[in-house]
LOGUBA-969441 format. One record per residue: residue in three letters; y, z, x of N, C-alpha, C in turn. Coordinates in nm, 2 decimals. Each point is the difference from the previous one (the first is absolute). Layout:
<pts>
PT  rest     n.y     n.z     n.x    ca.y    ca.z    ca.x     c.y     c.z     c.x
PT   ALA       Y       Z       X       Y       Z       X       Y       Z       X
...
</pts>
This chain:
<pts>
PT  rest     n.y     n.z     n.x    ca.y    ca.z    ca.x     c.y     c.z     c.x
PT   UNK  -10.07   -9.68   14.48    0.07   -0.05    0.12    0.06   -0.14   -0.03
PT   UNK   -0.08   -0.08   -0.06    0.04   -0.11   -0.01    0.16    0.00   -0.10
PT   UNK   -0.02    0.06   -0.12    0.11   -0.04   -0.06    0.17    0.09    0.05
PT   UNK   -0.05    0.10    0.09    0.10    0.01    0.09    0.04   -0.09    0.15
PT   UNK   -0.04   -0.11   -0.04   -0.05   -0.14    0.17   -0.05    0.07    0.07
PT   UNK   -0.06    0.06    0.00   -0.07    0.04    0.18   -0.13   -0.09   -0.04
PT   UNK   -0.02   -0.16    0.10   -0.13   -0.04    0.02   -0.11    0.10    0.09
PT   UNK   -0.08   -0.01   -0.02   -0.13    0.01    0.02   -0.06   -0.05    0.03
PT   UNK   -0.14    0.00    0.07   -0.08   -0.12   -0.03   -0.10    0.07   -0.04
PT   UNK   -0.06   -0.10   -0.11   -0.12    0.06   -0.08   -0.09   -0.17   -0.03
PT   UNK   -0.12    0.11   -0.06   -0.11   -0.13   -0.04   -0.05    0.02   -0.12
PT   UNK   -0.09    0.13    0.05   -0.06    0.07   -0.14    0.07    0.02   -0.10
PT   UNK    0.12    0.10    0.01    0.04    0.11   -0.10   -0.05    0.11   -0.04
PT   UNK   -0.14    0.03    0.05   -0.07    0.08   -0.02   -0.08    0.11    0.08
PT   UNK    0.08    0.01    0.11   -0.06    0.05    0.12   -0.13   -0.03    0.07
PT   UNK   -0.04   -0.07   -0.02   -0.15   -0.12    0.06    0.06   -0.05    0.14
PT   UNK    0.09   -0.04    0.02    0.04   -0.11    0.15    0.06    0.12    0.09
PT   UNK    0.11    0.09   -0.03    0.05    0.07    0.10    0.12   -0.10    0.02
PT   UNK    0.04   -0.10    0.02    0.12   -0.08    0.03    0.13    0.05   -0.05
PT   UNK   -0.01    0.08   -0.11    0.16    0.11    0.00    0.01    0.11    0.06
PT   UNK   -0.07   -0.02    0.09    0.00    0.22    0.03    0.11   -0.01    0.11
PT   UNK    0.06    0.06   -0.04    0.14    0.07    0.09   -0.04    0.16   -0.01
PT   UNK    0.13    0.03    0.11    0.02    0.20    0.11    0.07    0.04   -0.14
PT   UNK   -0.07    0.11   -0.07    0.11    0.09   -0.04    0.03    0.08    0.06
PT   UNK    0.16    0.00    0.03    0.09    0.07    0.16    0.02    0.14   -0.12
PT   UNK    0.04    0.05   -0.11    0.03    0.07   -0.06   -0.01   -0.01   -0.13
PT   UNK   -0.02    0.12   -0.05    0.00    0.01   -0.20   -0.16    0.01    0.02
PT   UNK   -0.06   -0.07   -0.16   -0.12    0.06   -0.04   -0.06   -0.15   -0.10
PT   UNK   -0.10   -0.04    0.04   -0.03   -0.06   -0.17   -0.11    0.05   -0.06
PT   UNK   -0.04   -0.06   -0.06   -0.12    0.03   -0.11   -0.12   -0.10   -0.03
PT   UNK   -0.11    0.02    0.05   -0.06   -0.17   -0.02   -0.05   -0.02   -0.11
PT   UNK    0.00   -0.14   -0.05   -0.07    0.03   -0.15   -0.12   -0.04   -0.01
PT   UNK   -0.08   -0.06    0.11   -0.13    0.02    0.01   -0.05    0.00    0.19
PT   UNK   -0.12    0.00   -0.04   -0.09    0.05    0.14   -0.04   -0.09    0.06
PT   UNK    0.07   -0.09    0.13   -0.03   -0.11    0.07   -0.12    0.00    0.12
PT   UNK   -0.07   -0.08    0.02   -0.09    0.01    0.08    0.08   -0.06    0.16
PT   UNK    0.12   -0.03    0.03    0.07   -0.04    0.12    0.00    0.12    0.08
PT   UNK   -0.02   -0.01    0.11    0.00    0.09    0.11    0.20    0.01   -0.01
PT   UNK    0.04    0.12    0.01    0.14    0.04   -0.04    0.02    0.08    0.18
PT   UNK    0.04   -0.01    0.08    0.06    0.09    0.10    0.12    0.09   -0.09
PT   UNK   -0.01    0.15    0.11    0.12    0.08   -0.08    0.09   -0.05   -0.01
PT   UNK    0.08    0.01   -0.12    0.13   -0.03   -0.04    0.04   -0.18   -0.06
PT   UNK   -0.13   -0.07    0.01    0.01   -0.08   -0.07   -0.03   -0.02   -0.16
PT   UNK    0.04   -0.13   -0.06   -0.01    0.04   -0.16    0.00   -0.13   -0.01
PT   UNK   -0.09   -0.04   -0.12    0.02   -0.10   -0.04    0.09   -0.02   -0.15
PT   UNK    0.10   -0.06    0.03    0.10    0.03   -0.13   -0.06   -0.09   -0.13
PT   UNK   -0.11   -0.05    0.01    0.00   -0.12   -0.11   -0.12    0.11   -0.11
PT   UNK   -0.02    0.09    0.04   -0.12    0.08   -0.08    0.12    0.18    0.00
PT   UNK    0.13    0.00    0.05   -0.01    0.17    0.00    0.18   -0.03   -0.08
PT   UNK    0.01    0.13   -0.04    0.17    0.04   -0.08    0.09    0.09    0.11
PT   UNK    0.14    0.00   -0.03    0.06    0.07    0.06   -0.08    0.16   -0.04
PT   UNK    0.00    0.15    0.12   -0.02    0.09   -0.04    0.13    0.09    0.01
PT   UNK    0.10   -0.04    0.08    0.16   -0.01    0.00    0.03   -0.12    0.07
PT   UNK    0.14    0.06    0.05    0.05   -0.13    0.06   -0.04   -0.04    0.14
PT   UNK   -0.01   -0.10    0.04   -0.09    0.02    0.13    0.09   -0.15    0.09
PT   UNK   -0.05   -0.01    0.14    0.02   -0.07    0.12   -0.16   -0.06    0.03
PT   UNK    0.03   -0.18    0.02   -0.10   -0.04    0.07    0.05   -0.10    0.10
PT   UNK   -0.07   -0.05    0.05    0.02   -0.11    0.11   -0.17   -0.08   -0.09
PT   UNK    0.11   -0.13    0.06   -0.09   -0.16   -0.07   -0.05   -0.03    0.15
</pts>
């Protein structure tokens, strides 16, 4: 996200704090590891997951 500008806010990078989790409104991703953050449906944390297509979120 970053090197397409969309700020964030982050701390970790690692999915440890939860401070990037944004709504995925549509599409899919893929996480690349297993976070211990409490996630409500449809949220993601983008700093730990990959596109799984093309997708929609809200920051």
């Amino acid at each position: 996200m970053e090197s397409q500008g969309i700020a964030v806010e982050s701390e970790c990078r690692s999915g440890e704090c939860g401070q990037c989790k944004v709504n995925l409104l549509a599409g899919s991703v893929k996480p690349l590891i297993e976070v211990d953050i409490e996630l409500k449906a449809g949220e993601i944390l983008p700093c730990c997951c990959v596109p799984g297509s093309d997708f929609l979120i809200t920051l």
